[in-house]
N, C-alpha and C positions, 0 to 999 in steps of 0.2 A: 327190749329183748327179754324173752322169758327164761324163766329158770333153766327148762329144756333145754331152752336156744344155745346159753352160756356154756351146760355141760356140755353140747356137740362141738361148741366152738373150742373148747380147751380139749376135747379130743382129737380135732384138726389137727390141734397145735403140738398135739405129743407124735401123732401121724407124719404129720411133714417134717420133723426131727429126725424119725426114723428113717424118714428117706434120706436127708441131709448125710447121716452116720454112716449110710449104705450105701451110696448112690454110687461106687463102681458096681454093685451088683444088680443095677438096672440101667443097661446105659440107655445111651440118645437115641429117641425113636421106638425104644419098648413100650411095651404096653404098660410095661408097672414105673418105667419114668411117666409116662403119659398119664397116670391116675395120680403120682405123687405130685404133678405139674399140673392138676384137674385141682389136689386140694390146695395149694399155695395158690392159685387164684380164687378158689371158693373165698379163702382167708380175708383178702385183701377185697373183697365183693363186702365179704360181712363188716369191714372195718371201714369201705367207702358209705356202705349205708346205714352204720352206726352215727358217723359222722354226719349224714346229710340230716337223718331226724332230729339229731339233737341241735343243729343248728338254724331247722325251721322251728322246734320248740322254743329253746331261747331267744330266738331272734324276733319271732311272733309277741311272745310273754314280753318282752323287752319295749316291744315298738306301743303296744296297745297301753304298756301302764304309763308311759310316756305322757300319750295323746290324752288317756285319760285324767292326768292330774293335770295338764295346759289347760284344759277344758274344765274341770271343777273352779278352779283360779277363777278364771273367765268367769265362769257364774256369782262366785262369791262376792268379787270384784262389781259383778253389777247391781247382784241384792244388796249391799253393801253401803255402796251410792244410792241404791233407790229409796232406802230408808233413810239415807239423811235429806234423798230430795223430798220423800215425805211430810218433811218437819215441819215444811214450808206447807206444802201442799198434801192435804192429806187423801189415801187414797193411790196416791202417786204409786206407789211401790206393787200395789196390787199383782197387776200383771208382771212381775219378778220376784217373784217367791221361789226360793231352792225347791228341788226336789225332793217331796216327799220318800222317795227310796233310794238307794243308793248305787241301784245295781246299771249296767252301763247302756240299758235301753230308756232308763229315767233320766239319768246324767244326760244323754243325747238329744233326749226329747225337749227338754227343758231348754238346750241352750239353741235348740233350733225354733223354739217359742218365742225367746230374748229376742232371735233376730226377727221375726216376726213383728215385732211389738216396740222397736229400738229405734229404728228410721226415724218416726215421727216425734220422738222427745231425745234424738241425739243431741240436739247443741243443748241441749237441759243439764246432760250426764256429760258434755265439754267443760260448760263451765265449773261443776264439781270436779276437775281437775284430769278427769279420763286424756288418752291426747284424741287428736282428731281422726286418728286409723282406728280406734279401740273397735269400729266396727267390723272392719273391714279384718280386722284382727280377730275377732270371736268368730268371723266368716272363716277364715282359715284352720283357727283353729279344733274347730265343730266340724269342718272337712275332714282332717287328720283321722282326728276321731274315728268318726264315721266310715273310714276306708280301714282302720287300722282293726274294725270290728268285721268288717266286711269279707275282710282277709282273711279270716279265721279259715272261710270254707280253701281256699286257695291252699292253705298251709295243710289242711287235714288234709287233702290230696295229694301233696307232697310225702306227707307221713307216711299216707296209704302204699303209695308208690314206694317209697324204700323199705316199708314193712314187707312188702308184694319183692322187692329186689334180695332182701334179708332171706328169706323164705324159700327162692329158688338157689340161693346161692347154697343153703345146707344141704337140700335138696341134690345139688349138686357135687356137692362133697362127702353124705352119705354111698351117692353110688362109685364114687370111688374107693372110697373104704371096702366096699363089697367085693369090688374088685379085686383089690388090693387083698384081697382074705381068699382069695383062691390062688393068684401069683405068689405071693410070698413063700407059703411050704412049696410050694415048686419048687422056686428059686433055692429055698433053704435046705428042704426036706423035713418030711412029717419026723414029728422028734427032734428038730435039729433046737438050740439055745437060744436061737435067735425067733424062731417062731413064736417061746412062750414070752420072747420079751416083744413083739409084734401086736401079740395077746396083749399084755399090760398096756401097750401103748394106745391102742382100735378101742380100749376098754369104758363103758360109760357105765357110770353107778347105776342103780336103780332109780329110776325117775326121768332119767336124763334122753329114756329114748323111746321112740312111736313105734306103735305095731302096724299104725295105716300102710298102707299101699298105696307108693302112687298108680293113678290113673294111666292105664297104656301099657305102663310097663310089662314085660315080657320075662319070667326067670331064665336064665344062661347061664349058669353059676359056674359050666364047664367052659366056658369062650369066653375069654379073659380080652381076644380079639374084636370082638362085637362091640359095633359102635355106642358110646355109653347111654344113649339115647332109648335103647333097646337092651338095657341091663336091670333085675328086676330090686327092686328095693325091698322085696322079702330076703330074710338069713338066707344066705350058703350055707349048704349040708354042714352041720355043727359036729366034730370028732368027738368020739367021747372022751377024750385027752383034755377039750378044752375046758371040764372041771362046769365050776357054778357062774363063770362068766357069761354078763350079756352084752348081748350083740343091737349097735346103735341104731336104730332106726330112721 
């Protein structure tokens, strides 16, 4: 989540307060409950897919450095033996040599070489102490590996997805707020105490908010009834009451 993203999310959160403290002054089925109940689920959108990214990050990071160090083991384990099988037989070790680099397309390459190359001198690396699966064992583990890198793309799509779910959900609670900025002095009246604290509440610092437009959208800044679909994500007529405050985008 960006900078942006946080300061609209903690203006959410001073918004649906404000409805909370108010909420005999909009009842069930208004329009201005229906945009305070627009952003208490934006809220819980942003906090469903806060949660889903960071749990494809960590859980991604988590699984690949796993497979990756089974898999280093594995290699060591075999250059290891191959130089003692060397001792004997020189040459032996040749084809098991670590990888030159370390990064995890060598690390995979290499142990998918091993098994290449292991078949034909396994009872060799038996008798050096290895047990009898070690192959079958650097076979699974080279697997892991290998899917746990593959995953990568899988998880990015994930991310992508709740970045895309994060996105519409502000999206979704900016046009409430908009809303919500033409109901309110109704409900109150222009000048009323509760309008400048409605003001503090809608209010985002500098930074915190876009000029874009979405796409489609329609200005209505007077029909507070208009399906929100068709509510425009540019300001409501600004009073000049409301001072040097800006309006969230």
């Amino acid at each position: 989540m960006t900078k942006k993203q946080r300061v609209q999310v903690g203006m959410f959160g001073q918004v649906r307060v404000f409805g909370v403290e108010n909420a005999e002054k909009f009842p069930g089925g208004s329009a201005g409950q229906k945009a305070f109940a627009t952003i208490a689920s934006a809220l819980a959108r942003v906090e469903a897919a806060g949660k889903a990214e960071s749990t494809v990050r960590e859980g991604g990071r988590a699984l690949k450095a796993a497979a990756r160090q089974a898999t280093r083991l594995a290699i060591a384990t075999v250059v290891r033996t191959a130089r003692t099988i060397a001792e004997d037989a020189p040459g032996a070790d040749s084809k098991f040599q670590p990888p030159v680099q370390l990064s995890d397309y060598a690390v995979l390459m290499t142990a998918k070489s091993f098994l290449d190359h292991l078949p034909e001198v396994k009872d060799v690396f038996v008798e050096h102490g290895l047990p009898e699966t070690f192959l079958e064992d650097l076979q699974r583990t080279t697997d892991q590996f290998a899917e746990a890198i593959s995953g990568r793309s899988a998880r990015r799509t994930s991310r992508r997805d709740a970045q895309a779910d994060l996105v519409a959900a502000l999206k979704q609670g900016r046009i409430a707020v908009r809303r919500l900025d033409v109901i309110v002095p109704n409900v109150f009246g222009i000048g009323s105490p509760m309008v400048d604290k409605w003001k503090r509440a809608r209010y985002v610092p500098s930074g915190g908010s876009s000029s874009a437009t979405d796409a489609g959208a329609e200005a209505t800044p007077g029909m507070p009834d208009v399906p929100t679909s068709a509510v425009s994500e540019q300001p409501s007529t600004v009073n000049a009451s409301d001072g040097p405050l800006r309006r969230a985008s």
